[in-house]
One Martini backbone bead per residue (centre of mass of N, CA, C, O) as a GRO file, in nm:
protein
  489
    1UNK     BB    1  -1.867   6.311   6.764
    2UNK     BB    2  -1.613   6.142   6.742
    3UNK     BB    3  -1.253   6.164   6.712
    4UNK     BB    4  -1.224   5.965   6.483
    5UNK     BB    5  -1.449   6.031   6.285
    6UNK     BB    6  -1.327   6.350   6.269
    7UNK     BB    7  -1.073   6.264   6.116
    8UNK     BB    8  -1.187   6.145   5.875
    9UNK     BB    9  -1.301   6.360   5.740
   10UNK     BB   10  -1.092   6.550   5.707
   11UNK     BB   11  -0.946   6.343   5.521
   12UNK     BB   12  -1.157   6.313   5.303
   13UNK     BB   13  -1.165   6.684   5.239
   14UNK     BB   14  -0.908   6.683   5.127
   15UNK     BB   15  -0.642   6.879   4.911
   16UNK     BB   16  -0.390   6.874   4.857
   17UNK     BB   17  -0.315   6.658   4.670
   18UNK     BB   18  -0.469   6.733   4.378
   19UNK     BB   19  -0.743   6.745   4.559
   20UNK     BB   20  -0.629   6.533   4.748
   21UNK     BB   21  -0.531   6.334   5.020
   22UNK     BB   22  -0.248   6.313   5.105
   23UNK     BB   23  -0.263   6.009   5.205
   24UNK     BB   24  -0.174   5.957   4.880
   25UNK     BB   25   0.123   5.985   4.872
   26UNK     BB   26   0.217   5.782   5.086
   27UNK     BB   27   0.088   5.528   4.879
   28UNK     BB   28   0.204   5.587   4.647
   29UNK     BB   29   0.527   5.605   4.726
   30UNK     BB   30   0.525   5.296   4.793
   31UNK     BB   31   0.404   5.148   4.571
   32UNK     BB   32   0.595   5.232   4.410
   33UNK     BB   33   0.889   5.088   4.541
   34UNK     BB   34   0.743   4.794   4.518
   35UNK     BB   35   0.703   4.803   4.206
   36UNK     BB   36   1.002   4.837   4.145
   37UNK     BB   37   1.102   4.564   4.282
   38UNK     BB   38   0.894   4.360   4.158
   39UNK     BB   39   0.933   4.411   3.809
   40UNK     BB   40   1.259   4.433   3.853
   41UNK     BB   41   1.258   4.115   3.924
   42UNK     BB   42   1.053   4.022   3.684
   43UNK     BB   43   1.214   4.108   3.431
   44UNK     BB   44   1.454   3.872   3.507
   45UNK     BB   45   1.340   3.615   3.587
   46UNK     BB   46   1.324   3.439   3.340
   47UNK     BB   47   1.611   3.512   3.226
   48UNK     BB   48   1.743   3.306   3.456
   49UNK     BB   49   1.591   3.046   3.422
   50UNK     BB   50   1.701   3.023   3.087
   51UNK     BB   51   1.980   3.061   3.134
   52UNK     BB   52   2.250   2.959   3.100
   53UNK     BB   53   2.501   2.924   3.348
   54UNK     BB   54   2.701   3.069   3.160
   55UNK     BB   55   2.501   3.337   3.179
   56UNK     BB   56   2.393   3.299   3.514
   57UNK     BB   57   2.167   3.081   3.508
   58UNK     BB   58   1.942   2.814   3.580
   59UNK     BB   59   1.872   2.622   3.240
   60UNK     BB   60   1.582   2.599   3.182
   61UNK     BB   61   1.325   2.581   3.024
   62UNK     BB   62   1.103   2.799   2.878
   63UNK     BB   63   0.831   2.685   2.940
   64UNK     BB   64   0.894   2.657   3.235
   65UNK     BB   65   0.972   2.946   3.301
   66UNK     BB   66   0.685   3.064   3.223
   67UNK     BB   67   0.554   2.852   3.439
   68UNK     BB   68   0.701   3.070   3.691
   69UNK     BB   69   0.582   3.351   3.644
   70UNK     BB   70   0.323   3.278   3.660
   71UNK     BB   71   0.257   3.126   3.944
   72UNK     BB   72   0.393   3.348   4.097
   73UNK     BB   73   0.213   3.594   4.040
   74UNK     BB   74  -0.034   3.450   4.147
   75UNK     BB   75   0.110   3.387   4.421
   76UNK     BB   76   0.036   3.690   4.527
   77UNK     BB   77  -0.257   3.712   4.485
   78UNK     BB   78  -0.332   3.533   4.663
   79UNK     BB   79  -0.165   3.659   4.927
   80UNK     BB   80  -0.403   3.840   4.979
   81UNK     BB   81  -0.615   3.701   5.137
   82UNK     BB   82  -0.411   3.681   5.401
   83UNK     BB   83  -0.383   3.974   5.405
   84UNK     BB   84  -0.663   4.062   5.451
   85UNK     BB   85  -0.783   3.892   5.699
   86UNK     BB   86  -0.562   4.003   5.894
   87UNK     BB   87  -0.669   4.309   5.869
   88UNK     BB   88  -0.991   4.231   5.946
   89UNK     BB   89  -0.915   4.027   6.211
   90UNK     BB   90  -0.643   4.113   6.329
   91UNK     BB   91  -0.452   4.438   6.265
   92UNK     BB   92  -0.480   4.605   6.026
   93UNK     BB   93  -0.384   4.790   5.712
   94UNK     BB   94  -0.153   4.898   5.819
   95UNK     BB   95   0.028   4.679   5.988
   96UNK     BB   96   0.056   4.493   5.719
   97UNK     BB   97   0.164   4.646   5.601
   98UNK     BB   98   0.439   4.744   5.676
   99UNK     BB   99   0.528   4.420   5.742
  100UNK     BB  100   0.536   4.358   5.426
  101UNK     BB  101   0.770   4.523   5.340
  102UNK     BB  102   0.982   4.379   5.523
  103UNK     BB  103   0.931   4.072   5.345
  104UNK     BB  104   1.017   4.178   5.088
  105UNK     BB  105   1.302   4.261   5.143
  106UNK     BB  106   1.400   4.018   5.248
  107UNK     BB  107   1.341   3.852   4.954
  108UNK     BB  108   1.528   3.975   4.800
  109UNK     BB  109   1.796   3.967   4.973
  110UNK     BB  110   1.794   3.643   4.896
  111UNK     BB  111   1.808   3.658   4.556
  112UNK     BB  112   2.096   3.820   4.564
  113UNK     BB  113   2.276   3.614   4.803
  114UNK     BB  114   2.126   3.299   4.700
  115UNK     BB  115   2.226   3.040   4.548
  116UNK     BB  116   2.008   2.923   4.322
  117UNK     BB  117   1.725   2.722   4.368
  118UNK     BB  118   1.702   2.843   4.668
  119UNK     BB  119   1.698   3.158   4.607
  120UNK     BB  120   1.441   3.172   4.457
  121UNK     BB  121   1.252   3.043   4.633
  122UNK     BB  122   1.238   3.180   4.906
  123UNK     BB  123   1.216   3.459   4.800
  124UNK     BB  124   0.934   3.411   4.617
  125UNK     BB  125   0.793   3.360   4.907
  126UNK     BB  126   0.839   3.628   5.042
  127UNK     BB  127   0.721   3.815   4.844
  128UNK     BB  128   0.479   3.731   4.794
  129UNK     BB  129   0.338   3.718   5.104
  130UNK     BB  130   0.460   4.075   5.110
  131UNK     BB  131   0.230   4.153   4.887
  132UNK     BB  132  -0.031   4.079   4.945
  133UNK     BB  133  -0.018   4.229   5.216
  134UNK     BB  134   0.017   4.508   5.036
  135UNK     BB  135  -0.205   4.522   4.804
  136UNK     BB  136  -0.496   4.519   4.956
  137UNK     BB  137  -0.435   4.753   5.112
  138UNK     BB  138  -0.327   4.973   5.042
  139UNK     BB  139  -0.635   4.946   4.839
  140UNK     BB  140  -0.824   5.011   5.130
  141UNK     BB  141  -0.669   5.320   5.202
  142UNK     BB  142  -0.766   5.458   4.965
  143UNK     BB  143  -1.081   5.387   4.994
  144UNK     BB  144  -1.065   5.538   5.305
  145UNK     BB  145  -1.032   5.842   5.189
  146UNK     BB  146  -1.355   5.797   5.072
  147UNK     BB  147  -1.639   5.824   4.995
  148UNK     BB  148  -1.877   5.588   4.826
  149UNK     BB  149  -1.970   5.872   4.626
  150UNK     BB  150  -1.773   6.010   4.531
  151UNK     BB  151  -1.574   6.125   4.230
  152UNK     BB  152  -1.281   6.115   4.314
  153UNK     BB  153  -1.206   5.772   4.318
  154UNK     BB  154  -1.135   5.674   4.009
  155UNK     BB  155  -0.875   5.903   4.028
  156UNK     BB  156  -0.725   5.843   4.242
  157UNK     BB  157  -0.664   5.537   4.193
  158UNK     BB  158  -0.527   5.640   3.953
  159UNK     BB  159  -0.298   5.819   4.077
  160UNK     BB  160  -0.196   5.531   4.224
  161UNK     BB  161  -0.147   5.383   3.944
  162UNK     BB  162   0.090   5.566   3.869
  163UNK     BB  163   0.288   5.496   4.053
  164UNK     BB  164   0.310   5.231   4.000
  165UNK     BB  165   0.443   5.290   3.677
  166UNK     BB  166   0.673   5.385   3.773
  167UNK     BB  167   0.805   5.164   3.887
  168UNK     BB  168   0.767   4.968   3.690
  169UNK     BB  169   0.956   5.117   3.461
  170UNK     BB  170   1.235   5.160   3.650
  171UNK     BB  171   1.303   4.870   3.748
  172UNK     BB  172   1.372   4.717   3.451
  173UNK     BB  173   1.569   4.929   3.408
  174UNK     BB  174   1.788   4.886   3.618
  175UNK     BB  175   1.755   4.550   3.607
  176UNK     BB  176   1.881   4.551   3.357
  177UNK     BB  177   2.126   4.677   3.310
  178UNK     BB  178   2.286   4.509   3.561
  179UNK     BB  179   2.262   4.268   3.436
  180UNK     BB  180   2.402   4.303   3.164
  181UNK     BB  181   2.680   4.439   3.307
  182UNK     BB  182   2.701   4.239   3.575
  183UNK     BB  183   2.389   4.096   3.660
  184UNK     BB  184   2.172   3.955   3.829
  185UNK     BB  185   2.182   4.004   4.160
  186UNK     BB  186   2.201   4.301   4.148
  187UNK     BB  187   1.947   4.333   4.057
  188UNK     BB  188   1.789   4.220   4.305
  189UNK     BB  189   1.952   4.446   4.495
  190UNK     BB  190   1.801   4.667   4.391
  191UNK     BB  191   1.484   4.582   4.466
  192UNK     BB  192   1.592   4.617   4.796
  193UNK     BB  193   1.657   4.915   4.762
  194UNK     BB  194   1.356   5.014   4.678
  195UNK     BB  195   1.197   4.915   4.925
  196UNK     BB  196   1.360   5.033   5.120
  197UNK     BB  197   1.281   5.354   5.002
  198UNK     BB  198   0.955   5.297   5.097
  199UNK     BB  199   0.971   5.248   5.414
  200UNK     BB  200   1.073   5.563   5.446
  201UNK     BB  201   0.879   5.699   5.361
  202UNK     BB  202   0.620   5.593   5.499
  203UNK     BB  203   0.722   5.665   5.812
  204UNK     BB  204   0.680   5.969   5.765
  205UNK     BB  205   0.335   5.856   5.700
  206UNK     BB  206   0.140   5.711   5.921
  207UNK     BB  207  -0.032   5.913   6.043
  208UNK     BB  208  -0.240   6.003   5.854
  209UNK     BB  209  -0.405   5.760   5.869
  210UNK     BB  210  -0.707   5.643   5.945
  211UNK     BB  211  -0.785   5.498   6.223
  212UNK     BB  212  -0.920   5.246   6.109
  213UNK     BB  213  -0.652   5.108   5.975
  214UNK     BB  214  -0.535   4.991   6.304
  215UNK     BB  215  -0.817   4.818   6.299
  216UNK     BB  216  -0.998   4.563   6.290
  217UNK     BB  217  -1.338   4.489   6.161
  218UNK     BB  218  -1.370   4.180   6.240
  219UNK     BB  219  -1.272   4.045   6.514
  220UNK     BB  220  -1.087   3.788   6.628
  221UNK     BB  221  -1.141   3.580   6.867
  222UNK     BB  222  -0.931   3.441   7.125
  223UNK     BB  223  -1.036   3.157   7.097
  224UNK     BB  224  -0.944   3.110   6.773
  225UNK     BB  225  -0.642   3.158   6.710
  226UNK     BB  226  -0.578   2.856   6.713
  227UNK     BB  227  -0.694   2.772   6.421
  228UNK     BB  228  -0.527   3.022   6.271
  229UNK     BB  229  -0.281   2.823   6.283
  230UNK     BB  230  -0.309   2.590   6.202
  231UNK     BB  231  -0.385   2.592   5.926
  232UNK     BB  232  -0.101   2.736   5.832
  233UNK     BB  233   0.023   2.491   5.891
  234UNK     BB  234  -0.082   2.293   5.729
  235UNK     BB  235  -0.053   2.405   5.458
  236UNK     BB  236   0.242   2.400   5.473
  237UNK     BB  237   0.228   2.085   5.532
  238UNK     BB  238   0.086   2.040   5.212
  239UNK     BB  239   0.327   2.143   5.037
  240UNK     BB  240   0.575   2.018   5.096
  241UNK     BB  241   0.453   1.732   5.002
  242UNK     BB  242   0.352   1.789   4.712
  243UNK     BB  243   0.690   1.891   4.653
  244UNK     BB  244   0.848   1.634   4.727
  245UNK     BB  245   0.637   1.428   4.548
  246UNK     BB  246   0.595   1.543   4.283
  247UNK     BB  247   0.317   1.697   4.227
  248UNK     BB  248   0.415   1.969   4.262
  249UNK     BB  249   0.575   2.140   3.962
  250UNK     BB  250   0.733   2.347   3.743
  251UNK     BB  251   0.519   2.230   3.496
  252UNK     BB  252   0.240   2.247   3.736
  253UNK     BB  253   0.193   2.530   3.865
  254UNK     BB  254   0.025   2.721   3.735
  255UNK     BB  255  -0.228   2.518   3.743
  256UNK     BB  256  -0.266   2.534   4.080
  257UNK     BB  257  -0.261   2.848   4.119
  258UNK     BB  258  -0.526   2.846   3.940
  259UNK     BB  259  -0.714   2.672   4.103
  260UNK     BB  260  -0.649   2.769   4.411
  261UNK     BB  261  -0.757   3.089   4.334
  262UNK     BB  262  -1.032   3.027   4.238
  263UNK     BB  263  -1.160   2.895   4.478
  264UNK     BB  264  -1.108   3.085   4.705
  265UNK     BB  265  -1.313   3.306   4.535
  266UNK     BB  266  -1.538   3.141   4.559
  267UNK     BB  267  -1.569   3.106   4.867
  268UNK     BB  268  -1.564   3.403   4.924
  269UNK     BB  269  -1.835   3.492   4.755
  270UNK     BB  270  -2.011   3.312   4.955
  271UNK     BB  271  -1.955   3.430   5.241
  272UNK     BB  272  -2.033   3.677   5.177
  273UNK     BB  273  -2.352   3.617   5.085
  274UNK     BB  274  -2.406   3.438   5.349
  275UNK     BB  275  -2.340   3.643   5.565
  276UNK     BB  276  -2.513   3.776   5.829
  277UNK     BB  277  -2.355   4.067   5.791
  278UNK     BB  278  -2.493   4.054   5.494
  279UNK     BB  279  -2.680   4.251   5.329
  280UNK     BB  280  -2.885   4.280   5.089
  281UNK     BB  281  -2.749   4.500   4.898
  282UNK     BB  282  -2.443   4.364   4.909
  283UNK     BB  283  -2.536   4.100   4.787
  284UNK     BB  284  -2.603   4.253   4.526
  285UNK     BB  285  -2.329   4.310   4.459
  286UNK     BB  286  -2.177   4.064   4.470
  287UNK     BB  287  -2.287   3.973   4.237
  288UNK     BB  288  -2.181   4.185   4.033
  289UNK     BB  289  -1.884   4.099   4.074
  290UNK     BB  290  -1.867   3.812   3.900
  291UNK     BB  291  -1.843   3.926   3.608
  292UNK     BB  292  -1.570   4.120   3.682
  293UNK     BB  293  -1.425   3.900   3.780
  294UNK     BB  294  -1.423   3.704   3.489
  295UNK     BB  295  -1.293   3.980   3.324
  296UNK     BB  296  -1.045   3.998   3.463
  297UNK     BB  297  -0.923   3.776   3.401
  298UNK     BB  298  -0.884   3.760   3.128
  299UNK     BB  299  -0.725   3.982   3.079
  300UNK     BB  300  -0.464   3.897   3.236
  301UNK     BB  301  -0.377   3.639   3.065
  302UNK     BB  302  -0.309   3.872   2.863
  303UNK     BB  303  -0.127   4.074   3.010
  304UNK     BB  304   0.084   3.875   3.170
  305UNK     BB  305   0.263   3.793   2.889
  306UNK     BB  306   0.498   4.019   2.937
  307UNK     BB  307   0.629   3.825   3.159
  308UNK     BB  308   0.680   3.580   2.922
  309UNK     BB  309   0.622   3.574   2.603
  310UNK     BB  310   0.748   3.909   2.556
  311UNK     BB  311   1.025   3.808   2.654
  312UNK     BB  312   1.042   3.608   2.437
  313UNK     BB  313   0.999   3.801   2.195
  314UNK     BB  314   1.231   3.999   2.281
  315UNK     BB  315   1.495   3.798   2.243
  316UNK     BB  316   1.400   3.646   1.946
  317UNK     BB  317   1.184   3.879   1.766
  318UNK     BB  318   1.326   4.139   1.844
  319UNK     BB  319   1.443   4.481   1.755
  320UNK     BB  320   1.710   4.589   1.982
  321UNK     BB  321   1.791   4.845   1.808
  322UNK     BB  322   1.955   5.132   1.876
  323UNK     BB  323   2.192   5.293   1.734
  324UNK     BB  324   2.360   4.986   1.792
  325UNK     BB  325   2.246   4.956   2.040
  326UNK     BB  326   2.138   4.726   2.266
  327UNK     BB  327   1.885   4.618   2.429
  328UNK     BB  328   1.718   4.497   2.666
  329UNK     BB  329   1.526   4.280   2.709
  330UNK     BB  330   1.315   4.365   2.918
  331UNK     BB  331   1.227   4.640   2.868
  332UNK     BB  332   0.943   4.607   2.708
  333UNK     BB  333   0.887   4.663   3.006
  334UNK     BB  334   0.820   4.989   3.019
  335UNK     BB  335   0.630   5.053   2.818
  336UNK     BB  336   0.328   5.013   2.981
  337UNK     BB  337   0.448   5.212   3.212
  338UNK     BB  338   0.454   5.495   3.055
  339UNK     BB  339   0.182   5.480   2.910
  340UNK     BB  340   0.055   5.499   3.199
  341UNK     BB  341   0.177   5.809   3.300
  342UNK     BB  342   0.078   5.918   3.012
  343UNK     BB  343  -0.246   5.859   3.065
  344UNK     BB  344  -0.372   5.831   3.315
  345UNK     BB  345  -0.398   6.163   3.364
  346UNK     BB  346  -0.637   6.155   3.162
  347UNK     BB  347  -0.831   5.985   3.268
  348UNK     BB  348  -0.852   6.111   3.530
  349UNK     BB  349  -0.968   6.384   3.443
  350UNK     BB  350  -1.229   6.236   3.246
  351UNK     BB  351  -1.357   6.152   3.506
  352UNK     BB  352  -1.367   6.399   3.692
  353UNK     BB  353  -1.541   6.581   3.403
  354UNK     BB  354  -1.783   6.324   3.397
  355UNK     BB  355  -1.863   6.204   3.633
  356UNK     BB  356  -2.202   6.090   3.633
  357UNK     BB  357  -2.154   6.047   3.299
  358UNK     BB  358  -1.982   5.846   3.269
  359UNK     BB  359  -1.883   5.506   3.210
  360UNK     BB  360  -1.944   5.195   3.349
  361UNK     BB  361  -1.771   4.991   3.467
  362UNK     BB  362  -1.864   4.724   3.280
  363UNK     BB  363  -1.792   4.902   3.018
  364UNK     BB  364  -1.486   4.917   3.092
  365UNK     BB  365  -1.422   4.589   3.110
  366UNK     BB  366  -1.562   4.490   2.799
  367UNK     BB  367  -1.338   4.727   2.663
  368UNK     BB  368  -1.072   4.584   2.749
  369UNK     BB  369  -1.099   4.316   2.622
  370UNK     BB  370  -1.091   4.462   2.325
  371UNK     BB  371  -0.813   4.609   2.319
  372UNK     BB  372  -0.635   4.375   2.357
  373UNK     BB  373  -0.718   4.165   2.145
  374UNK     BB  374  -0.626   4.377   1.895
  375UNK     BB  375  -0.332   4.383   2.038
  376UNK     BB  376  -0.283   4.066   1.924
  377UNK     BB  377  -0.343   4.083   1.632
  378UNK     BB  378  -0.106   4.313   1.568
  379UNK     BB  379   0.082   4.058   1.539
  380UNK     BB  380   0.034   3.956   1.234
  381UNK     BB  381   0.209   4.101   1.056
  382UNK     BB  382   0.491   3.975   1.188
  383UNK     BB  383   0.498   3.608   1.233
  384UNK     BB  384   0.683   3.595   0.962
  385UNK     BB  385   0.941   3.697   1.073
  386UNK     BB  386   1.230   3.701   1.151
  387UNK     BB  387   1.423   3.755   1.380
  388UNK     BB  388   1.504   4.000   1.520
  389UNK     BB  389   1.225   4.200   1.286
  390UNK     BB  390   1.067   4.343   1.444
  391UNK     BB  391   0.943   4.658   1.528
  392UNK     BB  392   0.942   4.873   1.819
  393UNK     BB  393   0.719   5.064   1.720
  394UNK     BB  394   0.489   4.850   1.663
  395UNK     BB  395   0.494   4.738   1.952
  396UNK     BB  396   0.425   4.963   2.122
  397UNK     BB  397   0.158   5.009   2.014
  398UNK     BB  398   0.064   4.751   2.118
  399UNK     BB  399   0.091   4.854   2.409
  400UNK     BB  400  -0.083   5.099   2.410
  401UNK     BB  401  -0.366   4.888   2.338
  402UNK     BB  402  -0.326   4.747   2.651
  403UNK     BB  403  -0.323   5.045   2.817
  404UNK     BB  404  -0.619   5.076   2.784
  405UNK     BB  405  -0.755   4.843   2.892
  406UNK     BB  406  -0.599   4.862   3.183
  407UNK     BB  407  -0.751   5.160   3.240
  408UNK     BB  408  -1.058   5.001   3.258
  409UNK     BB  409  -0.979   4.777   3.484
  410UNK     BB  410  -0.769   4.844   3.724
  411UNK     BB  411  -0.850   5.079   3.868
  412UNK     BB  412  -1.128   5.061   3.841
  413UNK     BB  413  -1.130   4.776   4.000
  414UNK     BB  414  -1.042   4.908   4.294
  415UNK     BB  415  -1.303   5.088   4.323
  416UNK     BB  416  -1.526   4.874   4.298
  417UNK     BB  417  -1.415   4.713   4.547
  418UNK     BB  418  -1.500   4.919   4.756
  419UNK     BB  419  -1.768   4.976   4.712
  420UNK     BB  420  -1.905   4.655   4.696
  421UNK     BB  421  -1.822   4.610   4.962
  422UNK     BB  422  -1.864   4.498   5.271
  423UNK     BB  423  -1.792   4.618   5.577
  424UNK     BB  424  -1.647   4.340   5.701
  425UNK     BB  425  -1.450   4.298   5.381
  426UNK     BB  426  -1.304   4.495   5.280
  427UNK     BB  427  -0.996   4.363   5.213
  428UNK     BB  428  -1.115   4.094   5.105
  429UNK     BB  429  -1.249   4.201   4.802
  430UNK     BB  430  -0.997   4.306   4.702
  431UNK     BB  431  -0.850   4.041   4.733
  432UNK     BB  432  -1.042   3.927   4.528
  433UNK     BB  433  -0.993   4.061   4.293
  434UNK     BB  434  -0.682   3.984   4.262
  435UNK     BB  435  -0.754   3.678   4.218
  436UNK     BB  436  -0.846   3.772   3.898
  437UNK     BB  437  -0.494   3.802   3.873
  438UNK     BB  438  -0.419   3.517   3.972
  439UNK     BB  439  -0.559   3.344   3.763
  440UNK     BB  440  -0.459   3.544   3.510
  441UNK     BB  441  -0.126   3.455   3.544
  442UNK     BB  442  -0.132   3.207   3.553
  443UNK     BB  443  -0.278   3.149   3.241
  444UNK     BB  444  -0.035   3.273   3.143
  445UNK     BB  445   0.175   3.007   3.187
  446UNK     BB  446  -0.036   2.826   3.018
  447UNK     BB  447  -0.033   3.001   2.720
  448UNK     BB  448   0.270   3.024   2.733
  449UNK     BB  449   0.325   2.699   2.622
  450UNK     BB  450   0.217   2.749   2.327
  451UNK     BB  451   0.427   2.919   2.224
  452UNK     BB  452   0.595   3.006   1.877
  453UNK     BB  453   0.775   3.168   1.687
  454UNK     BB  454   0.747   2.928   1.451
  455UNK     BB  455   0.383   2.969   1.518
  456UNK     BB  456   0.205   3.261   1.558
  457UNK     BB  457  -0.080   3.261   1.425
  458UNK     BB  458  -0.267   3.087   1.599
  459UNK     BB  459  -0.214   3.248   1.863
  460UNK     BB  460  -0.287   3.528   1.821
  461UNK     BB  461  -0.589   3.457   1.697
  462UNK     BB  462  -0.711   3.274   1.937
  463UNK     BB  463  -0.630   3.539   2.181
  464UNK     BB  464  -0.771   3.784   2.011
  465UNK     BB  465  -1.042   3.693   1.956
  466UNK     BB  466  -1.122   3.566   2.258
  467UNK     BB  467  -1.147   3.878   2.345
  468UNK     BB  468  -1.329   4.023   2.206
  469UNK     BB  469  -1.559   3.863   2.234
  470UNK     BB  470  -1.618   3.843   2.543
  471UNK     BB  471  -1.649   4.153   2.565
  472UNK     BB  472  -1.900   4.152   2.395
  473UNK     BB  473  -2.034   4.025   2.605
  474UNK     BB  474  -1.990   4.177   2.863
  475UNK     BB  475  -2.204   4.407   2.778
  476UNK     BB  476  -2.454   4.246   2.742
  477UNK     BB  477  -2.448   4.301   3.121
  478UNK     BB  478  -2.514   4.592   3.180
  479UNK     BB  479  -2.800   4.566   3.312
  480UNK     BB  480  -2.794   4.374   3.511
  481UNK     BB  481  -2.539   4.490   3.678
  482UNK     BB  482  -2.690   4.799   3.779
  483UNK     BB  483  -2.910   4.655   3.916
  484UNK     BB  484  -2.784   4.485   4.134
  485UNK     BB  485  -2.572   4.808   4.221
  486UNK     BB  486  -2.776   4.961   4.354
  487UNK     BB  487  -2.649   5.303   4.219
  488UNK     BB  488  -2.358   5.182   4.110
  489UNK     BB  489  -2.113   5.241   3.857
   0.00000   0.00000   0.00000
């Protein structure tokens, strides 16, 4: 046994940490640290876009504002695609994640420091690059601690996820604050420096991490590389003409965003099942990873809307009165990453304790569109309420019934998505999951220019009946598709 596999043995065994490996603290705490940056910036984004001037914003359309928020969104999973690439063929996912952090924190400092939509955009463009190449290697690593039958896999990614909503909640508390009180850009410069004491945190256990994590799964020939060079300059180069010539524009950015996010996908899936390097087994799990897929897509949809709609119904139609101070719009959001705080570590405890007799992958994804779908539905007692007159408490437990959904599908989709990989595409695998959260972001401000405070019984009851219904769909797949995952369930 060479030396290299010995260590990673090792680290499989570890229980340090709450039973599982410890470099799991150190992807926790990073994790934390980018999402509270992420969120805290996102949690603002909206309304910086659609705030009039004189209130620090600027100034455009509201519908047009949250589909530049659900675009960006898509656009951070797209870039995960590159992002796992670049891992798995140039530098292997640890140094990648390491500098991936670092053009994070450098665009938040753009968004901080450069005014007007000069600086909206460049930030959003560094974040969204160093975000993707972040997303999917993180999560490629946490999958690297476990062997693919572990018990305690669906546990970990659970409590990995939970680190997200720790960050989730604090960034949007923190960058309400500051915008509330002093501006938007304070709020923006907070989120670099949360992301700067990620990278902190996280250099201090990088050598823990296996070694597998430092080198590419299936190394780009050096005769190849400036293919890849190429691609990327033009590509700079098609998006460039495409923007200057006003073919892509912020009404119609999200539609681009979700079009070739889906793309992107439909080829990643063709190339793993065609690939002479992917075996007979792996093939038949990718195909069953296809409709896990297009139910990530659906729940995503509905699920990013928090940061698009109900952001804005938090603005119009929520009552943010506490005891007379009046809470900040964005904190609505603090609501699901709360809940998942709260509730993340029973689920990871019941997967633990339930071990192979938990229910199925599938079943737990089917589940989750029909949970989301009933918390759109409960928005319709108050549909017809006036102004920022919805109870806060109402709307909580409508979140805490989205934090169910979300609980069944995205720590445990990252968990499958481990699994089901070939071996030779291990971080991009992951990022084909991204992307039907990058698809399903961006329909989220597609879905979400249809919304109108003034009209909520239409929006409400057709994107929550069609959530229910599909979810009720999903589930009659359950038997075709661990047919397919050969053992994995």
């Amino acid at each position: 046994m060479s030396s290299s596999t010995s260590t990673t043995e090792a680290v499989r065994n570890d229980t340090r940490f709450f039973g599982h490996p410890l470099p799991l603290m150190q992807l926790f705490s990073l994790e934390l640290w980018e999402r509270f940056s992420y969120y805290g910036m996102n949690g603002i984004l909206a309304i910086y876009l659609y705030f009039s001037v004189t209130n620090g914003g600027l100034g455009l359309d509201k519908g047009t504002a949250v589909g530049i928020v659900g675009a960006y969104g898509g656009a951070v999973f797209l870039a995960t695609i590159l992002g796992a690439w670049v891992a798995d063929r140039l530098a292997g996912a640890e140094k990648v994640l390491f500098y991936s952090a670092i053009i994070i924190m450098i665009g938040h400092i753009c968004l901080a420091l450069v005014p007007g939509f000069g600086g909206v955009a460049l930030g959003l463009i560094l974040v969204a690059l160093g975000s993707g190449g972040l997303k999917a290697n993180a999560s490629a690593l946490v999958g690297e601690l476990y062997d693919e039958k572990d018990s305690r896999r669906d546990a970990g990614f659970t409590i990995f996820y939970m680190g997200v909503n720790i960050g989730a909640m604090f960034g949007p508390l923190i960058t309400g604050i500051l915008q509330k009180e002093i501006g938007f850009h304070y709020g923006f410069g907070a989120a670099a420096v949360g992301m700067a004491l990620g990278l902190i945190i996280y250099v201090t256990g990088r050598k823990n991490l296996p070694p597998e994590s430092r080198t590419a799964v299936n190394p780009l020939p050096k005769s190849k590389l400036y293919l890849f060079i190429v691609a990327v300059v033009a590509v700079v180069v098609l998006a460039i003409v495409l923007w200057m010539t006003k073919v892509v524009n912020p009404d119609n950015i999200d539609w681009w965003i979700a079009g070739i996010s889906a793309a992107a996908a439909a080829c990643y899936i063709i190339v793993m099942y065609t690939s002479p390097q992917t075996n007979t087994e792996e093939r038949s799990r990718v195909l069953a990873f296809i409709p896990f897929f297009l139910t990530s897509v659906v729940f995503w949809s509905m699920y990013q809307q928090i940061f698009g709609v109900l952001t804005v119904y938090s603005d119009t139609q929520l009552n943010r009165s506490i005891f007379g101070w009046e809470m900040p719009i964005n904190w609505i959001q603090l609501i699901p990453a709360m809940f998942v705080i709260i509730f993340a570590p029973l689920f990871a405890t019941m997967w633990m304790k339930l071990g192979p007799k938990q229910i199925s992958t599938p079943v737990k994804a089917g589940l989750s569109l029909v949970f989301i779908g009933v918390g759109f539905l409960m928005f319709l007692p108050y549909a017809d309420a006036g102004a920022n007159e919805t109870p806060l408490l109402w709307v909580a437990l409508i979140l805490a019934v989205f934090v169910f959904g979300e609980l069944l599908i995205s720590p445990v989709g990252l968990s499958f998505s481990t699994k089901v990989s070939p071996k030779v595409f291990q971080s991009q695998m992951i990022a084909v999951f991204f992307l039907a959260s990058g698809v399903g972001t961006a329909l989220s401000g597609v879905l979400g220019g249809y919304f109108s405070a003034e009209n909520q019984i239409p929006y409400w009851t057709s994107i929550g009946g069609a959530s229910v219904v599909l979810g009720l769909l999903a589930l009659t797949l359950t038997k075709p598709m661990l047919k397919l995952l050969r053992g994995i369930r």
